[in-house]
N, CA, C and O atoms as a Tripos MOL2 file, in Angstrom:
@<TRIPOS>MOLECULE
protein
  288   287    72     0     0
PROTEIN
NO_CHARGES

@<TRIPOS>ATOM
      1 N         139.7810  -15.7680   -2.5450 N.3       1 UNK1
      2 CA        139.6440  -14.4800   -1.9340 C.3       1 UNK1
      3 C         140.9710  -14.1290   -1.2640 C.2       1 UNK1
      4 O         141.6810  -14.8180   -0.5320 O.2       1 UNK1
      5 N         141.1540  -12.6170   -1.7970 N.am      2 UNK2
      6 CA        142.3820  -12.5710   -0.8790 C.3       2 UNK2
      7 C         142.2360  -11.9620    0.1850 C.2       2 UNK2
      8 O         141.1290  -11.5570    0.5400 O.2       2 UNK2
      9 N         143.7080  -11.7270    1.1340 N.am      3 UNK3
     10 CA        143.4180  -11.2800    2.5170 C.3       3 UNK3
     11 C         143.2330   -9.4770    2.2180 C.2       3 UNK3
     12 O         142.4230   -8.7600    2.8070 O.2       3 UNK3
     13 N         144.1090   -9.0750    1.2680 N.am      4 UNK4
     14 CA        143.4000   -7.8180    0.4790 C.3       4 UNK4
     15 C         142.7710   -6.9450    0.4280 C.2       4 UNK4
     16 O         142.8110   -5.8050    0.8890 O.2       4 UNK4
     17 N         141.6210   -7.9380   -0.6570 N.am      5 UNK5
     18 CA        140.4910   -7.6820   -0.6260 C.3       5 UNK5
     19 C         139.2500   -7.7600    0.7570 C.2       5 UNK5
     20 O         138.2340   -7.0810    0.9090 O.2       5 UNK5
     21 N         139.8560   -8.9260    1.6710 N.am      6 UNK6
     22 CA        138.6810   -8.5020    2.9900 C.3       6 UNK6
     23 C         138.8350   -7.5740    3.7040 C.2       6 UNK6
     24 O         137.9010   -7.2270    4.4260 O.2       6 UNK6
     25 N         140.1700   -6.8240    3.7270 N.am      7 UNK7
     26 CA        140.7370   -5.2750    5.0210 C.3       7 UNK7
     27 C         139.8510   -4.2560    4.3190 C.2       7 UNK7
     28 O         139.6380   -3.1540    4.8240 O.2       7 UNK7
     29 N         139.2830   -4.6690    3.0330 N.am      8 UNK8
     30 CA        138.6590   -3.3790    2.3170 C.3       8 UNK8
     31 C         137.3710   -3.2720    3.1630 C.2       8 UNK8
     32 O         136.9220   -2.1810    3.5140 O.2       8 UNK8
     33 N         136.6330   -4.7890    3.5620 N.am      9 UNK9
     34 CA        135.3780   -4.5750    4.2740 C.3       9 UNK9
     35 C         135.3090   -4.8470    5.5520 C.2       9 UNK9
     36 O         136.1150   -5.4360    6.2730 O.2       9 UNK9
     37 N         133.7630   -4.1320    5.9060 N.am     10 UNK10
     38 CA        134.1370   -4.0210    7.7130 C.3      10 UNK10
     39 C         133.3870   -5.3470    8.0310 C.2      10 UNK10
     40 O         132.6460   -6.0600    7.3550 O.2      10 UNK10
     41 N         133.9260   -5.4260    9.5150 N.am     11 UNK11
     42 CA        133.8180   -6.6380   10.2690 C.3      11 UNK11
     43 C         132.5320   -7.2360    9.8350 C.2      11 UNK11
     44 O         132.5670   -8.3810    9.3830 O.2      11 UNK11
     45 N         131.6520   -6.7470    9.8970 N.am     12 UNK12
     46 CA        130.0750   -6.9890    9.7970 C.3      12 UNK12
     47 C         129.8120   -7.7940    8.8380 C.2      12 UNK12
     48 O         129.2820   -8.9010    8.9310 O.2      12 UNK12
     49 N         130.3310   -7.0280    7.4990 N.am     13 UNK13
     50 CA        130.5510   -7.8070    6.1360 C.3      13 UNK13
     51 C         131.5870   -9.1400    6.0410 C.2      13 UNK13
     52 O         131.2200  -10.1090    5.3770 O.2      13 UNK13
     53 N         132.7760   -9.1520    6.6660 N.am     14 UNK14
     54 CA        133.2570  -10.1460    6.8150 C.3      14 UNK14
     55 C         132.6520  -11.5050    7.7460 C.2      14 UNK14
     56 O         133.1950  -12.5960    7.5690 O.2      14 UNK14
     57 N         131.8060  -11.4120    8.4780 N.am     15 UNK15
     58 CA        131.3410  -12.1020    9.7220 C.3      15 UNK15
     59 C         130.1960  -12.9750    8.6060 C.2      15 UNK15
     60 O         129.9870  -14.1880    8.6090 O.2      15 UNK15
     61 N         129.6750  -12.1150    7.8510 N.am     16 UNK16
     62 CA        128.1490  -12.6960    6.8370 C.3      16 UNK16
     63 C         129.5600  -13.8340    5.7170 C.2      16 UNK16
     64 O         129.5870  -15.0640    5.7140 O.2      16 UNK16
     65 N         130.1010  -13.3150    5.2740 N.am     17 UNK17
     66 CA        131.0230  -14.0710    4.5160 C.3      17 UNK17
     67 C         131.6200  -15.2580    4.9940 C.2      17 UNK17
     68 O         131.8140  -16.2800    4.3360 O.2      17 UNK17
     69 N         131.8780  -15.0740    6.0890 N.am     18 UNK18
     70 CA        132.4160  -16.1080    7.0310 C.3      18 UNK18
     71 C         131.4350  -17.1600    7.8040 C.2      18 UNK18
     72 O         131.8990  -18.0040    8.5700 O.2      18 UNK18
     73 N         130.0490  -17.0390    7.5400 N.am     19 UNK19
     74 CA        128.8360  -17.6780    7.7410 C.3      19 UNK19
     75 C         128.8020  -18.7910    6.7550 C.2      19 UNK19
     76 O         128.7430  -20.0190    6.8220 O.2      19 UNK19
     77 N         128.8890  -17.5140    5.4120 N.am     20 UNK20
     78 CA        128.0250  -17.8820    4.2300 C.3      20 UNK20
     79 C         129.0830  -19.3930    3.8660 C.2      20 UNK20
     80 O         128.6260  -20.4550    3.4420 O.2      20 UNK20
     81 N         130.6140  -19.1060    4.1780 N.am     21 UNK21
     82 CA        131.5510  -20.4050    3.5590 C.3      21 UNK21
     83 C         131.1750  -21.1830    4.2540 C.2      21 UNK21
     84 O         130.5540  -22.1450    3.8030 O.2      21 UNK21
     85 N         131.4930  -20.9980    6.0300 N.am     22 UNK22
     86 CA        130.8400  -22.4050    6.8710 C.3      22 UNK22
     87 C         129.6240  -23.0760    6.2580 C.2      22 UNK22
     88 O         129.6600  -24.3000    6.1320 O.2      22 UNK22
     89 N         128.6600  -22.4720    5.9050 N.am     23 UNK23
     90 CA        127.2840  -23.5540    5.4870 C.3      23 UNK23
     91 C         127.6200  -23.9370    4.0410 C.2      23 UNK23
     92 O         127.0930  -24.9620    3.6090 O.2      23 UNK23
     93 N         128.6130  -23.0810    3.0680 N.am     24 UNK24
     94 CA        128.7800  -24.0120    2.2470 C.3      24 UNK24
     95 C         129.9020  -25.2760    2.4140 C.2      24 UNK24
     96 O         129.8250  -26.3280    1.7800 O.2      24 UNK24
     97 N         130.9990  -24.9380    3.4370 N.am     25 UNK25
     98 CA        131.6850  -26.2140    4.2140 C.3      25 UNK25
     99 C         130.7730  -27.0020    4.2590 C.2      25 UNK25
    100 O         130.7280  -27.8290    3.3490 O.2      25 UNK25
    101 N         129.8300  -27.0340    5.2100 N.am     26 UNK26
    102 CA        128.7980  -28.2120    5.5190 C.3      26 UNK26
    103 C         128.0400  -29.1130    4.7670 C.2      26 UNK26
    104 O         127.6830  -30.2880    4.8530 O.2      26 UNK26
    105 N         127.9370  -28.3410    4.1410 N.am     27 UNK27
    106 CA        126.9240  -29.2270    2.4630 C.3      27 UNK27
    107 C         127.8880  -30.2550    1.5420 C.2      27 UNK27
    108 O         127.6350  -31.3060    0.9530 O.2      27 UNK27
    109 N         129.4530  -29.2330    1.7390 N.am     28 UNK28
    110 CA        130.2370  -29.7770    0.8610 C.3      28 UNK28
    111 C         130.6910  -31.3560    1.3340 C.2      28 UNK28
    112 O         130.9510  -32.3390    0.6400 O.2      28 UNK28
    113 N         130.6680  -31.1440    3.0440 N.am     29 UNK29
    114 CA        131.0290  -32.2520    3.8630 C.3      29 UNK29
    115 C         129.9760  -33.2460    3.3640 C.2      29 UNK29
    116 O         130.1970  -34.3740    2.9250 O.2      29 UNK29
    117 N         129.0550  -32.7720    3.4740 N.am     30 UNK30
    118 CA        127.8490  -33.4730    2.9360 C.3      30 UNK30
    119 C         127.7640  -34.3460    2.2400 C.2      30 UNK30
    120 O         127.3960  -35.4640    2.6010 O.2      30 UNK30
    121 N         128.1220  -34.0000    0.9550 N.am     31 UNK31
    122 CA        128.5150  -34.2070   -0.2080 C.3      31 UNK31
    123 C         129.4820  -35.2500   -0.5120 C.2      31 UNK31
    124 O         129.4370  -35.9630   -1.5150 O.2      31 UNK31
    125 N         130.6280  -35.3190    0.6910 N.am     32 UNK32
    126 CA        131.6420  -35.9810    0.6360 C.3      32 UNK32
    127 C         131.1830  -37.3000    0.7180 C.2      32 UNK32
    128 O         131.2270  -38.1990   -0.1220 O.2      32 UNK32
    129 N         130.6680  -37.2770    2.0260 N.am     33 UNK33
    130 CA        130.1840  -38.7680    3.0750 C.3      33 UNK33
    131 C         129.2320  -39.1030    1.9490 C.2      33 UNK33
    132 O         128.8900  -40.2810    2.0570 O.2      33 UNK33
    133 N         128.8520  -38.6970    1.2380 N.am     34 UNK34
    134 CA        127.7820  -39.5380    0.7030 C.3      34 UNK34
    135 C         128.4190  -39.3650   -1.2950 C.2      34 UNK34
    136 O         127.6510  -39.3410   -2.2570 O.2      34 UNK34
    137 N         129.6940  -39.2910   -1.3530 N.am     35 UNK35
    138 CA        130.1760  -39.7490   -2.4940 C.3      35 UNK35
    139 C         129.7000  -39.0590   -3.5560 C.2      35 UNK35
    140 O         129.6770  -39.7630   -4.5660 O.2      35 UNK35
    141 N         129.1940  -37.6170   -3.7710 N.am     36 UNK36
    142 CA        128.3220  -37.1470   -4.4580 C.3      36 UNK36
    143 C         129.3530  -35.9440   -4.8700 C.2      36 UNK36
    144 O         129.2420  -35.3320   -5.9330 O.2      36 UNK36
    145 N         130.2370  -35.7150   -4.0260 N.am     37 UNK37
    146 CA        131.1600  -33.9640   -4.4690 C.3      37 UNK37
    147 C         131.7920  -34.6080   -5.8780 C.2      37 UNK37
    148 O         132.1400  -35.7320   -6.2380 O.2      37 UNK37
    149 N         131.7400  -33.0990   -6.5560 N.am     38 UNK38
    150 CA        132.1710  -33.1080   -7.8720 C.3      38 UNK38
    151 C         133.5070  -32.6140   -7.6810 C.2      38 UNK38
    152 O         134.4480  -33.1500   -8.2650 O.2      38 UNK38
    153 N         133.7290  -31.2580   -6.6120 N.am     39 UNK39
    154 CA        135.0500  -30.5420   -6.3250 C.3      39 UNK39
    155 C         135.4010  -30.4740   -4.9110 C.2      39 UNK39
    156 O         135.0820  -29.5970   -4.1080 O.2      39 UNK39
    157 N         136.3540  -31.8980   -4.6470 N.am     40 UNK40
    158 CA        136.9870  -31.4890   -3.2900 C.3      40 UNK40
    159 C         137.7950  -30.8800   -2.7990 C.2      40 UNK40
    160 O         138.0380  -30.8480   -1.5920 O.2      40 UNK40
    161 N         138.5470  -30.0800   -3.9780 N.am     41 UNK41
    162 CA        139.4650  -29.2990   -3.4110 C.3      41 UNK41
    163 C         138.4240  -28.0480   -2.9890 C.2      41 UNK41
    164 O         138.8680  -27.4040   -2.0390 O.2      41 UNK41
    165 N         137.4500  -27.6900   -3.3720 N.am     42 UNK42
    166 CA        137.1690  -26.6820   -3.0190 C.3      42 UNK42
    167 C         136.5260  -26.4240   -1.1980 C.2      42 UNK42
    168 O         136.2130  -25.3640   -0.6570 O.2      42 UNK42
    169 N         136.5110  -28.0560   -0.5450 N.am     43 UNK43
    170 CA        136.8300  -27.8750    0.3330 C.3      43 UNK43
    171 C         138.1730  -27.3270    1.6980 C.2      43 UNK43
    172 O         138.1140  -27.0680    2.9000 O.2      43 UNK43
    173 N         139.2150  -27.3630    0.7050 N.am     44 UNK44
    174 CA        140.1730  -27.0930    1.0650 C.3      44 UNK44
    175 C         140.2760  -25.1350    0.8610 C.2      44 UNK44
    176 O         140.6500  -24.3610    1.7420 O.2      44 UNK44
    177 N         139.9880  -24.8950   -0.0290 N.am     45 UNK45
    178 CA        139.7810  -23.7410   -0.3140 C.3      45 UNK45
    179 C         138.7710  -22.8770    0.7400 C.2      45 UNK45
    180 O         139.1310  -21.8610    1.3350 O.2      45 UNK45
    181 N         137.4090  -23.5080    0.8430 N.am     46 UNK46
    182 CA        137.1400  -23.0000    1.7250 C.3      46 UNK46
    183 C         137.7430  -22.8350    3.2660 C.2      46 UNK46
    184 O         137.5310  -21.8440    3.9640 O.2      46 UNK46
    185 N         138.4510  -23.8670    3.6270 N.am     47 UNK47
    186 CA        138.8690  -23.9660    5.1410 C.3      47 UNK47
    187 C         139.4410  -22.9390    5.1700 C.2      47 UNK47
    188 O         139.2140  -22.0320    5.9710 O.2      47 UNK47
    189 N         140.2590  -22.9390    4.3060 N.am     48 UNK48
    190 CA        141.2980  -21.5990    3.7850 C.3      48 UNK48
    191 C         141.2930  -20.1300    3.6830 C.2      48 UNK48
    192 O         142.2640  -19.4090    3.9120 O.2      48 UNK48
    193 N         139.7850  -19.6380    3.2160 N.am     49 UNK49
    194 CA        139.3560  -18.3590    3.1220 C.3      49 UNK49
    195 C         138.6020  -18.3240    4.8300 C.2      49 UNK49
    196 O         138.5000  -17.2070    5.3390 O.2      49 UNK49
    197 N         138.1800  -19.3630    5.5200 N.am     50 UNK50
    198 CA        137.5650  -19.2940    6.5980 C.3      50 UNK50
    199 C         138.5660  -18.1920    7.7260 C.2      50 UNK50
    200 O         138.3810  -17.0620    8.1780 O.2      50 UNK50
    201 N         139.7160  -19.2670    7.8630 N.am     51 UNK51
    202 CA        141.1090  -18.9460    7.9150 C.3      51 UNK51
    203 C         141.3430  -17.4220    8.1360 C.2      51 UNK51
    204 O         141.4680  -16.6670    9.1000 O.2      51 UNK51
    205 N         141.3400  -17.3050    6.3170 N.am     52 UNK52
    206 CA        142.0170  -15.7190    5.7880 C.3      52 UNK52
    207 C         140.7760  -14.4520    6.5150 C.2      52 UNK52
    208 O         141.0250  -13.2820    6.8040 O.2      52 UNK52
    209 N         139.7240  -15.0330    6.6270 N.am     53 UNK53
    210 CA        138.4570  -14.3330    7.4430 C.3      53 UNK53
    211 C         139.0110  -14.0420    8.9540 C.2      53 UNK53
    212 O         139.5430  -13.1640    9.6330 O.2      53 UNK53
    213 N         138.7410  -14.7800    8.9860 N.am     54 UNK54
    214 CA        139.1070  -14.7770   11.0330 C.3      54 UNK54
    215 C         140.3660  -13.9270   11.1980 C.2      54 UNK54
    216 O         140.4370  -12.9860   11.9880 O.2      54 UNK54
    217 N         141.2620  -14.2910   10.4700 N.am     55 UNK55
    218 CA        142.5110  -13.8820   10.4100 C.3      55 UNK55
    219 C         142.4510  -11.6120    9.9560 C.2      55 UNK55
    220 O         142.9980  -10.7140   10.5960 O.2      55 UNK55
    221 N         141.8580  -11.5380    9.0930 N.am     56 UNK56
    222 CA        141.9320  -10.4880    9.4150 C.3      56 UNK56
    223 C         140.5000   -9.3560   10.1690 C.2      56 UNK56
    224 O         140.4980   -8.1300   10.2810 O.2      56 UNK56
    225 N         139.5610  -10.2360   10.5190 N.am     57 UNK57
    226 CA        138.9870  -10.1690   11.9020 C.3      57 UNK57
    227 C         139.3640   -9.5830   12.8920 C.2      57 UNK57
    228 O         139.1240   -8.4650   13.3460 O.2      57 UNK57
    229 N         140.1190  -10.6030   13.2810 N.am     58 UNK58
    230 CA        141.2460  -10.1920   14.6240 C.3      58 UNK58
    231 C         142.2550   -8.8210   14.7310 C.2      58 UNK58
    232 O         142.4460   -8.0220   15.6480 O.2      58 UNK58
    233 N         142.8690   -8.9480   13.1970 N.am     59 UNK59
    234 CA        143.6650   -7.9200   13.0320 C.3      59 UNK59
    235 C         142.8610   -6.3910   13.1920 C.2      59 UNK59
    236 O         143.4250   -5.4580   13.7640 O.2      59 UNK59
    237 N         141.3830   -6.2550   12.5740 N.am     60 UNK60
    238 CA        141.1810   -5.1970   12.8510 C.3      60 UNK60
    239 C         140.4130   -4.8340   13.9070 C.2      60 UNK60
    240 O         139.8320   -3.7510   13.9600 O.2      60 UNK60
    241 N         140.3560   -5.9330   15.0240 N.am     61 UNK61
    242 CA        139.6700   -5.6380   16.7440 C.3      61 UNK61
    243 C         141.5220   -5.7590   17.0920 C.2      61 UNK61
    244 O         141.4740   -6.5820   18.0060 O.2      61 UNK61
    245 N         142.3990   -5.5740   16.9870 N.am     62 UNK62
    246 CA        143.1850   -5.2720   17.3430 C.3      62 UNK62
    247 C         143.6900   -4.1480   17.3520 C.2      62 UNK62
    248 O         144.2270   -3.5940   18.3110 O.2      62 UNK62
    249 N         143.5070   -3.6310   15.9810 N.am     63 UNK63
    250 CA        144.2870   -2.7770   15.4640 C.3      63 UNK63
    251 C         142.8770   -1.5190   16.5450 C.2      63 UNK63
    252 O         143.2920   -0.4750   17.0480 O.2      63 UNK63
    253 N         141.8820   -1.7930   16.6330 N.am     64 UNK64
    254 CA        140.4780   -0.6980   17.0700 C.3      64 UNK64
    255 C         141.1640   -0.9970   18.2490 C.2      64 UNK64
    256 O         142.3000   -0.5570   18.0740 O.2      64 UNK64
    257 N         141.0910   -1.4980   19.3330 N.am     65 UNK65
    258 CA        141.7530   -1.7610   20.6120 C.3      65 UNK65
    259 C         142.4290   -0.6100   20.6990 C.2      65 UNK65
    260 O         142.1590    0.5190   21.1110 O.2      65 UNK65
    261 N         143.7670   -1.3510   20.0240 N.am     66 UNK66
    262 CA        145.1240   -0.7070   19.7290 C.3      66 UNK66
    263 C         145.1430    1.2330   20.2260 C.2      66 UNK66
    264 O         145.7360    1.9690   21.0150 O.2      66 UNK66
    265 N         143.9530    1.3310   19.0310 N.am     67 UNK67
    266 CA        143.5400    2.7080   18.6110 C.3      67 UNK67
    267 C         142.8530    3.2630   20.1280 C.2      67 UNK67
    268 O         143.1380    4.3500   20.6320 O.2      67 UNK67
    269 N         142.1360    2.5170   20.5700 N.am     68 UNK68
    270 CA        141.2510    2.9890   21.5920 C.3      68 UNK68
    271 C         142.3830    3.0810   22.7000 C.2      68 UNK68
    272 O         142.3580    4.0960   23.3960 O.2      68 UNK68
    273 N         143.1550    2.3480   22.8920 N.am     69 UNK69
    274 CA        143.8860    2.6880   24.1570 C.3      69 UNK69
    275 C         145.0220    3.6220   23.6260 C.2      69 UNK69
    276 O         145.4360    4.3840   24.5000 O.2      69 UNK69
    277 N         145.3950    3.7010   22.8740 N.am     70 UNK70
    278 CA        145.7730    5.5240   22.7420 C.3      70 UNK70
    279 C         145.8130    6.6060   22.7840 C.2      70 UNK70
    280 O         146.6520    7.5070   22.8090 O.2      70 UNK70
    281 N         144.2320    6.3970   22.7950 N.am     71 UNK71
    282 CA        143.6980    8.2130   22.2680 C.3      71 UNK71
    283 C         143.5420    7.5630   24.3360 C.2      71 UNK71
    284 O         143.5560    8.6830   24.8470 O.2      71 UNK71
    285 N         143.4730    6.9720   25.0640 N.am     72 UNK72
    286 CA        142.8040    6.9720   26.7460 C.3      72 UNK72
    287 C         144.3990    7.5960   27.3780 C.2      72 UNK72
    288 O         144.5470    7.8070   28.5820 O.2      72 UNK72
@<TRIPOS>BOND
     1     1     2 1
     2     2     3 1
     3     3     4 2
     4     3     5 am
     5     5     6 1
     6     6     7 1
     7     7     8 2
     8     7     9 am
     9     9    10 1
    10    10    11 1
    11    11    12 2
    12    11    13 am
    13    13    14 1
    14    14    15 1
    15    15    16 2
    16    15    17 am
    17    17    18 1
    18    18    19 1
    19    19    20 2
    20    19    21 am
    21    21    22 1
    22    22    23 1
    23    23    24 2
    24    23    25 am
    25    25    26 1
    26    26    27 1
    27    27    28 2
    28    27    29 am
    29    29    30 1
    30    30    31 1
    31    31    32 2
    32    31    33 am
    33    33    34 1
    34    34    35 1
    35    35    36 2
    36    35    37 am
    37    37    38 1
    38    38    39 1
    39    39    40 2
    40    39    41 am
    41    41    42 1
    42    42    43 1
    43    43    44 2
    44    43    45 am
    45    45    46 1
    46    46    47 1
    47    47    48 2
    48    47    49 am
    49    49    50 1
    50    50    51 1
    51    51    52 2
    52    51    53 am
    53    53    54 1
    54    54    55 1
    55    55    56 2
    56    55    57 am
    57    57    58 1
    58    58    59 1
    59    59    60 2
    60    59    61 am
    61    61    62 1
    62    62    63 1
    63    63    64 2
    64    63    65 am
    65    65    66 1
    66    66    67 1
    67    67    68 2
    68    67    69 am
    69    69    70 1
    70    70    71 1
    71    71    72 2
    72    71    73 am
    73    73    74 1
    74    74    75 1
    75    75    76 2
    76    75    77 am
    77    77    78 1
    78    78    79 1
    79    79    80 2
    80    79    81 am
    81    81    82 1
    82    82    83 1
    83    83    84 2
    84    83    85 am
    85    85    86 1
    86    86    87 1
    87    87    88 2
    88    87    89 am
    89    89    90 1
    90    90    91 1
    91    91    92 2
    92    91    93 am
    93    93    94 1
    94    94    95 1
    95    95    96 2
    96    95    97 am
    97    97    98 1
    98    98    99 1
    99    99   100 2
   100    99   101 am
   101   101   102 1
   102   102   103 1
   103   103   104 2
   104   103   105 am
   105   105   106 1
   106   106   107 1
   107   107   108 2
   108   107   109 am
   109   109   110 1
   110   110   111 1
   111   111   112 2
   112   111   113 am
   113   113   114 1
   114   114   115 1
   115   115   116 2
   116   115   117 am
   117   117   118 1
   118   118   119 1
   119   119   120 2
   120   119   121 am
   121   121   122 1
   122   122   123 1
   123   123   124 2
   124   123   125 am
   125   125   126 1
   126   126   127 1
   127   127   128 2
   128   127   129 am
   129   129   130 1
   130   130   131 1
   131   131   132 2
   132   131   133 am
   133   133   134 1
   134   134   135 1
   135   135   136 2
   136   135   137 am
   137   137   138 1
   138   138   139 1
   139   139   140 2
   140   139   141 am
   141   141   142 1
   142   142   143 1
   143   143   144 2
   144   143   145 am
   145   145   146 1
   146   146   147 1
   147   147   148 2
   148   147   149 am
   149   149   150 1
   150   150   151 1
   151   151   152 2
   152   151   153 am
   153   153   154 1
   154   154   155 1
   155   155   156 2
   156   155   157 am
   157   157   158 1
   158   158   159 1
   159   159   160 2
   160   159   161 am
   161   161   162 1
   162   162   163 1
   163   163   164 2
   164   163   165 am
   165   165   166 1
   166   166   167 1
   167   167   168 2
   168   167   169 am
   169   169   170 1
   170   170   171 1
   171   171   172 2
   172   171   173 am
   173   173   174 1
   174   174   175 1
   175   175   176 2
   176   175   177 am
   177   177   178 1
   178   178   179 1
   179   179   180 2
   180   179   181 am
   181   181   182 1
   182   182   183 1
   183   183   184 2
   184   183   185 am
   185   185   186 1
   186   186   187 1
   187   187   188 2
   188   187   189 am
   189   189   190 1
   190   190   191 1
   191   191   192 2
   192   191   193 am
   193   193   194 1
   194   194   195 1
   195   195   196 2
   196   195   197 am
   197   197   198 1
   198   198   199 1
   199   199   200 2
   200   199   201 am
   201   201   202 1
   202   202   203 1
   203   203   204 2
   204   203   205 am
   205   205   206 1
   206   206   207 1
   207   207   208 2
   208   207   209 am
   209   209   210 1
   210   210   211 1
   211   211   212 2
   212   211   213 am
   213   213   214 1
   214   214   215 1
   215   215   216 2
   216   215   217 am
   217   217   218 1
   218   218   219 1
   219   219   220 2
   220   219   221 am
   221   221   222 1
   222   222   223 1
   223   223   224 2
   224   223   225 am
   225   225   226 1
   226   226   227 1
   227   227   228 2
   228   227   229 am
   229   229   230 1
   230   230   231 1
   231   231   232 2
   232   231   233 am
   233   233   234 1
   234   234   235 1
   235   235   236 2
   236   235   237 am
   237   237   238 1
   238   238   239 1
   239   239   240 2
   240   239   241 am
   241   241   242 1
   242   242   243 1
   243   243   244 2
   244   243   245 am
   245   245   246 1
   246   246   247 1
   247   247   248 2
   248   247   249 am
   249   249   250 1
   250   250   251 1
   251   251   252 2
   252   251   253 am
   253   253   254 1
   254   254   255 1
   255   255   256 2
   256   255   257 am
   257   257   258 1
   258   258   259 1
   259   259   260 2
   260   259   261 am
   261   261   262 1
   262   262   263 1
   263   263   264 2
   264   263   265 am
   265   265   266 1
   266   266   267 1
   267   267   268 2
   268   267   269 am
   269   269   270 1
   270   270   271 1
   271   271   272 2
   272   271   273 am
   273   273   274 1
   274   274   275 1
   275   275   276 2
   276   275   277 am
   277   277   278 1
   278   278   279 1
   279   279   280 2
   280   279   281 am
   281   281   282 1
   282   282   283 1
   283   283   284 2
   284   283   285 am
   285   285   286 1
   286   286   287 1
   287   287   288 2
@<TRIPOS>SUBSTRUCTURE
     1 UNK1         2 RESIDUE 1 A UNK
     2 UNK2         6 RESIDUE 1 A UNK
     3 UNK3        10 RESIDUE 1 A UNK
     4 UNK4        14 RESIDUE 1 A UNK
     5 UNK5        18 RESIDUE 1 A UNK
     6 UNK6        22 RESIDUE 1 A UNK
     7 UNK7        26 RESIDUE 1 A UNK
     8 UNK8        30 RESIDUE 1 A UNK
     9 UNK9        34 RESIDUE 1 A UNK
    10 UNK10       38 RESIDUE 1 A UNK
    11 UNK11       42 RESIDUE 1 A UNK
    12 UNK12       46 RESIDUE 1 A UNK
    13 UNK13       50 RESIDUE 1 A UNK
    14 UNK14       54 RESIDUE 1 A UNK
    15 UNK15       58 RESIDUE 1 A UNK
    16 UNK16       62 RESIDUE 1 A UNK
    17 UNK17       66 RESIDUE 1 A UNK
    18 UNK18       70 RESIDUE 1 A UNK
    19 UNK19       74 RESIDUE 1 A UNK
    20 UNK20       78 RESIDUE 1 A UNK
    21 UNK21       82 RESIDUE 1 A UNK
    22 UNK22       86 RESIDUE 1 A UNK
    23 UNK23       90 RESIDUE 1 A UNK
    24 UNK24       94 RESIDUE 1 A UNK
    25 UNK25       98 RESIDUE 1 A UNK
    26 UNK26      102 RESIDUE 1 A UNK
    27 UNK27      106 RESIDUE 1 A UNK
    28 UNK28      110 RESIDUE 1 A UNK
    29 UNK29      114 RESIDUE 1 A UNK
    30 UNK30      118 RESIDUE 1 A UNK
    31 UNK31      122 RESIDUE 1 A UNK
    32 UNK32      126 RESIDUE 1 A UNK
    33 UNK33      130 RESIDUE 1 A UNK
    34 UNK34      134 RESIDUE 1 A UNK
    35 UNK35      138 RESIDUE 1 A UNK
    36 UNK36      142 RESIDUE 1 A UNK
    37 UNK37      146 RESIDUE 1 A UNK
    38 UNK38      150 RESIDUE 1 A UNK
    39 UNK39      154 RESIDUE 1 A UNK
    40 UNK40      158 RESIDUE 1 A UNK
    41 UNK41      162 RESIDUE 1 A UNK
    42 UNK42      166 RESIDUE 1 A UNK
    43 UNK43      170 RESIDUE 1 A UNK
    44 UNK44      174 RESIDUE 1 A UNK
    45 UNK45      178 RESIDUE 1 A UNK
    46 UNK46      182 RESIDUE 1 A UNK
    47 UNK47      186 RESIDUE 1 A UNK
    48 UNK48      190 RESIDUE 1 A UNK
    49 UNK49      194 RESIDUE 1 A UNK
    50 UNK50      198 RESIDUE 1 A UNK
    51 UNK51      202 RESIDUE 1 A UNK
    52 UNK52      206 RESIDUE 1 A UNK
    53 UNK53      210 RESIDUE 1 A UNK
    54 UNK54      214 RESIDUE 1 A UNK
    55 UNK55      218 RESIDUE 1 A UNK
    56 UNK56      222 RESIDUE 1 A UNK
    57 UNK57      226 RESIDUE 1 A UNK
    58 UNK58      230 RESIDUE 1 A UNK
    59 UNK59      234 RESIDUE 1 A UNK
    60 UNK60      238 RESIDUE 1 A UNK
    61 UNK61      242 RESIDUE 1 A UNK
    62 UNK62      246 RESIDUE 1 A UNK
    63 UNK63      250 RESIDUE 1 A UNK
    64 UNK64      254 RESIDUE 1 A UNK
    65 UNK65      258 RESIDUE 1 A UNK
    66 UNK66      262 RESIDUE 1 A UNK
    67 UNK67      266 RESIDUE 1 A UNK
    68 UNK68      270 RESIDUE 1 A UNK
    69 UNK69      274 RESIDUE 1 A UNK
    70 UNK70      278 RESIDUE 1 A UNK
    71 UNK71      282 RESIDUE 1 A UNK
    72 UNK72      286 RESIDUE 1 A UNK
């Protein structure tokens, strides 16, 4: 996923996305400890989009901030 494609959706939608990887993180961890993952990089991948989530999160309660103390 790119960072991109998440500025296209609003926070709300990003926050469910950013759920949905953590619980698949968890399973994957899961998976690990008990010698069963087929794809560990895709743990890495996820940490990664978690990351690219949060990351532009922030940017757009910043950028709304930003906006709000302007127009005051």
């Amino acid at each position: 996923m790119k960072a991109k494609e998440l500025r296209e959706h609003s926070i709300e939608e990003m926050q469910a996305k950013e759920r949905d990887c953590r619980e698949e993180l968890f399973k994957l961890n899961l998976q690990k400890h008990g010698g069963q993952i087929e794809k560990p990089s895709r743990i890495r991948e996820l940490r990664h989009d978690i990351a690219r989530i949060q990351t532009v999160i922030m940017e757009k309660r910043r950028a709304a901030a930003a906006g709000a103390k302007q127009q005051s």
